[in-house]
N, C-alpha and C positions, 0 to 999 in steps of 0.2 A: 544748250549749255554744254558747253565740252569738259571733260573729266580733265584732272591732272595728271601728268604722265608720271609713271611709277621711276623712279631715281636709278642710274644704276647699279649704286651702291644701298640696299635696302636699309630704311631711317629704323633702329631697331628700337622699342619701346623696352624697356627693362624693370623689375621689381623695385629700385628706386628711387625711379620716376612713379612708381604707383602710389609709393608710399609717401614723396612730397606733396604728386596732385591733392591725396585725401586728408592729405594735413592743411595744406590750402582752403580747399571743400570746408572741411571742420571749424575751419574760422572766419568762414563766410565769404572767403572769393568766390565772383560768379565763373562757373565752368569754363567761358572763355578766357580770361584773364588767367585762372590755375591753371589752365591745359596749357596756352602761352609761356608760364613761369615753369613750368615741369617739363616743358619740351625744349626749352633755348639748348640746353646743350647735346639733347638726343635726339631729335627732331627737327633740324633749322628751318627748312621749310615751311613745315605747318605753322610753326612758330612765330616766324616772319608773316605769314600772312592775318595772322591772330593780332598781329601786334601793329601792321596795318589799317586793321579796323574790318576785315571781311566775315560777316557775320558764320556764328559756329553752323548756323543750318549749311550754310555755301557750300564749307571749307567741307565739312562732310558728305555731301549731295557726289561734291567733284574729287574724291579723297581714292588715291590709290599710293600709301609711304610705299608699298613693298613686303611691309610687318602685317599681316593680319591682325593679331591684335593689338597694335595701334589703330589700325580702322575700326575695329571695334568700338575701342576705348573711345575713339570721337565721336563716334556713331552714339553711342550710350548716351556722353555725354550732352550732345545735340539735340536727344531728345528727351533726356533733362533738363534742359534751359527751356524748351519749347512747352513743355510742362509747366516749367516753374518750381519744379521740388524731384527731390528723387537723386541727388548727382552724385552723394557718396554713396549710395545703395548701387547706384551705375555704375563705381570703381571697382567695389567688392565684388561684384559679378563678375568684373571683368577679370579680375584677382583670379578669381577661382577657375574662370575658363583658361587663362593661362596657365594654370599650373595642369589642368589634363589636357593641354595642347603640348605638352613640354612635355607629359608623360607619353605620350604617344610618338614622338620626335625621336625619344630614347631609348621606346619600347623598338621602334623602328630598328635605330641605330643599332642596339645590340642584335639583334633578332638577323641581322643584314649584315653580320658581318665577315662570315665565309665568303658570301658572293661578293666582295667587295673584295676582298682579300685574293680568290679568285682573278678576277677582274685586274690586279696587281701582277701577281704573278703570271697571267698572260699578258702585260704587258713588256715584265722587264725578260720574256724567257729567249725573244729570240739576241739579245745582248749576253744574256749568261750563257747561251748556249757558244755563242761567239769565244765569249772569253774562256770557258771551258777546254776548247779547242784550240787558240793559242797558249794556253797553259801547256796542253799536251803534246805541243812542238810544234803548232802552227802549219804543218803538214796537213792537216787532211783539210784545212781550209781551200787547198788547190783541188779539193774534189770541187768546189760548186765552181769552178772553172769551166767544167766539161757540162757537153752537153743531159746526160741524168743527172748532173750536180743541178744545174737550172730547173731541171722539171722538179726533184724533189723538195728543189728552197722553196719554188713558190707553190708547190705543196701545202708544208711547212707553215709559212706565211697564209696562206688561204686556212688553212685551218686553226692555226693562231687567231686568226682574227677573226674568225668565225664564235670561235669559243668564247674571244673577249666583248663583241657584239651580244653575243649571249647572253653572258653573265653581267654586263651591266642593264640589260634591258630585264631581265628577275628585280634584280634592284627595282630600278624605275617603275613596273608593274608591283611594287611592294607597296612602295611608297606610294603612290598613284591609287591604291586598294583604299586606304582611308577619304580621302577627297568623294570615290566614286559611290560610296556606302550613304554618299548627302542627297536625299529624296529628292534637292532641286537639279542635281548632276544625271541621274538615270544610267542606266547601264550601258555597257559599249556593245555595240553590233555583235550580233554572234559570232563564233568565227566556226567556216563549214570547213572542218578537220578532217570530216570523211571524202569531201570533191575533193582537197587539196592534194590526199593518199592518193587517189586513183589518177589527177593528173600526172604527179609525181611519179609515183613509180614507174611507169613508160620511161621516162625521161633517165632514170638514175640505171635501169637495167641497159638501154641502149650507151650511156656515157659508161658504164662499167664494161660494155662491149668495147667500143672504141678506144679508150682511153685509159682503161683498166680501174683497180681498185680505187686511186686516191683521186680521179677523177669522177668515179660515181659519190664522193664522199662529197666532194668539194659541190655535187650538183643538189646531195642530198641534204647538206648545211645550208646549202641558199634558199632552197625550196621550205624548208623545213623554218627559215626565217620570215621569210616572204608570208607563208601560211599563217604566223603564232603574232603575226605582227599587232598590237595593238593600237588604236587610235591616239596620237600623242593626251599624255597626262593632263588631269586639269590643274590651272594652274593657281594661286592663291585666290584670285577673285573669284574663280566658279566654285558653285555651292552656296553655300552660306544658309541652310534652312534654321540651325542651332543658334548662328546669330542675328538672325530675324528673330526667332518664339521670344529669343530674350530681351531684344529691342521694345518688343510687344510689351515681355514683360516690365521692362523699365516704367513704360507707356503708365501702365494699367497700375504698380504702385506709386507710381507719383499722382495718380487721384483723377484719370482721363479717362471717359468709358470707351467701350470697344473700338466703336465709329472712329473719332479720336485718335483713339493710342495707335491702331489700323493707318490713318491717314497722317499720322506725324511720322511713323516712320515708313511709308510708303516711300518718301524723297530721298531719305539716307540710308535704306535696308540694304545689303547686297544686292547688285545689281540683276542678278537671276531671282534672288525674292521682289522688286520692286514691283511687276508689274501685278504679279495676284496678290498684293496688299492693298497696291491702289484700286485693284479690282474688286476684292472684300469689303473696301471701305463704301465704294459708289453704290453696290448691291441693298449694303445694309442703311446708305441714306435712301435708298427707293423703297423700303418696306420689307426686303428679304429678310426672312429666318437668319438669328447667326449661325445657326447650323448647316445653313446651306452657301453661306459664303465664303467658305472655301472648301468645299466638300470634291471639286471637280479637279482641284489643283494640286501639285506636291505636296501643300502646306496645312492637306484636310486635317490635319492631328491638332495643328493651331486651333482652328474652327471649332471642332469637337469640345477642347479646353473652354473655350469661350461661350460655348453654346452650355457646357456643362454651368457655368460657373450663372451666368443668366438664367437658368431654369432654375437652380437651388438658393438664389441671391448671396452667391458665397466668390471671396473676393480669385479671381486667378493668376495674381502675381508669382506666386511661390508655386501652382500648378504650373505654370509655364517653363519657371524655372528650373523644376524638375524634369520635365517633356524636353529642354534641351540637354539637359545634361545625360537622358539617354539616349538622343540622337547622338552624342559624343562617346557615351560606351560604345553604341554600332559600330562608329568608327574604328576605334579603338581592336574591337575586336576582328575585323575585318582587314583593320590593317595587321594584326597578330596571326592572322588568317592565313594571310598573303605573305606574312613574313617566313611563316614555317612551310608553306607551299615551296617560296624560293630554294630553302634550304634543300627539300626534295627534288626537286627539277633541277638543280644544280648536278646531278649525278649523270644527265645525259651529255649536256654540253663538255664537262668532262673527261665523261668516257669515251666519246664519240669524236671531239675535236681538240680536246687539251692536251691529253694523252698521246695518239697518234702526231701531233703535231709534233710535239718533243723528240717520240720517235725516229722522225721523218728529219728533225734536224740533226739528231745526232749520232743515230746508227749507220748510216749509209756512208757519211765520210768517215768511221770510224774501220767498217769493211772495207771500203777504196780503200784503204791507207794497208790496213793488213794482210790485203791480197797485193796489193801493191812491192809490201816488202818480200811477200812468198816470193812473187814472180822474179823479182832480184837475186835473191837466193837461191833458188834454180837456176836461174841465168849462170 
């Protein structure tokens, strides 16, 4: 079964659309039909297929809008109707995780916004620098004529763009900090800092030999890239442990015991959760402990909940639902983590390549020009 391809314009679910589906829900459309009637104008796609006739398991199993929580929201839903019961208990879930997806979106957004700002202003600097210089008579633009005018533009330009590589990629590692904080995501490769120095350095002492200052800079900006590089960001579909527990939990209060709830959404979980749910589910038809069926995988915290809730005969809907909602602080705070990390590290790229670049643009034809008019006047 091949997955639907994600749009590329992302189908975006909004507040409401939440609040017609569960007025829908409330007066007893089945999930299909209200998710069909609450998506026609936010969603066409899914909608069209709804309305098709392609059953809500399918349309979720193969579901990628682009909106995470719109996949959620079917997801829930899906395994609400598989159930039988539960489908506006699945909205409000879904309710509530979007609103600390959206907190987090904005904790980002503010939290990023020097580096991004940054990241502006090395774009538009070597245009201002231009127009600065024709303002002041367009003469010393005839410095990057000559031969040191060349060597310093692309100077200049190399360390512009080093700075601006920089500073958007703090960004992207900010935003990126949340995603990789999801038990099912794991952490990225180390990065060995200390081989990096020691190759480096040979290299930047011998290019500051050769080629002087802005060429040990321009060696030590690439290197110093190369070294801090991280493995690209995950992307909305990696992860998903938080909207697996709460899948679970949809499962578990619509009246489905473990085995069940485990194998309903085994088909529609995130697709990095699917395989140890359908793994959890097979273990605990063969006799396994719940405790031990998912003990071995990212998702042991699930297990644990369930294994708890089976020993004391006490229901785990509302534990579960707790259990994601702090895999979502993690988040949260890891990506606040990474926000204030950027803000700091934003002082090197900076001082080291923002700074000097501006420099590099605009003293050197500013000297050409005024030794330039010395030597006239002695003349």
């Amino acid at each position: 079964m091949t997955r639907r391809r994600a749009p590329r314009t992302a189908e975006v679910i909004d507040a409401s659309a939440l609040v017609e589906l569960r007025a829908a829900l409330v007066a007893g459309a089945s999930p299909a039909a209200a998710l069909a009637a609450a998506a026609q104008p936010r969603l066409p796609s899914l909608s069209r297929a709804l309305r098709l006739g392609t059953p809500l398991g399918r349309v979720a199993a193969e579901l990628a809008t682009g909106d995470a929580r719109a996949d959620l929201l079917v997801r829930a839903l899906a395994v609400a109707e598989h159930a039988g019961a539960g489908a506006v208990d699945a909205v409000d879930q879904v309710r509530r995780a979007t609103r600390e997806e959206r907190a987090v979106a904005r904790l980002l957004a503010a939290r990023t916004t020097q580096a991004r700002g940054t990241a502006v202003v090395l774009t538009v600097l070597p245009a201002g620098v231009v127009a600065l210089l024709t303002v002041l008579g367009g003469a010393p633009l005839a410095y990057y004529a000559t031969p040191w005018g060349w060597v310093t533009g692309l100077l200049a330009l190399a360390l512009g763009g080093g700075g601006l590589l920089a500073a958007r990629a703090l960004v992207a590692r900010a935003g990126a900090a949340a995603a990789r904080a999801d038990p099912l995501v794991g952490d990225p490769p180390p990065r060995r800092v200390g081989r990096a120095v020691w190759l480096l350095a040979p290299a930047v002492v011998a290019a500051a030999w050769i080629g002087g200052l802005g060429i040990a800079l321009i060696v030590a900006g690439a290197g110093a890239a190369l070294a801090l590089r991280r493995p690209a960001a995950p992307t909305a579909e990696a992860g998903g442990a938080a909207e697996a527990i709460e899948l679970v939990g949809v499962a578990l209060r619509a009246g489905l015991p473990p085995v069940a709830a485990l194998a309903a959404t085994a088909t529609v979980a995130p697709p990095l959760a699917r395989p140890h749910l359908a793994t959890a589910a097979r273990r605990l038809r063969t006799g396994r402990p719940t405790g031990e069926a998912l003990a071995d995988t990212p998702l042991a915290a699930l297990g644990a909940v369930l294994a708890a809730g089976e020993r004391w005969g006490a229901p785990s809907g509302d534990a579960l639902a707790d259990l994601a909602d702090e895999l979502r602080a993690d988040r949260r705070a890891a990506a606040e983590h990474a926000a204030e990390r950027a803000q700091l590290l934003l002082i090197f790229p900076t001082t080291l390549l923002t700074l000097p670049a501006f420099a590099l643009a605009l003293l050197p034809p500013m000297l050409w020009r005024a030794l330039d008019g010395l030597g006239r006047i002695l003349a």
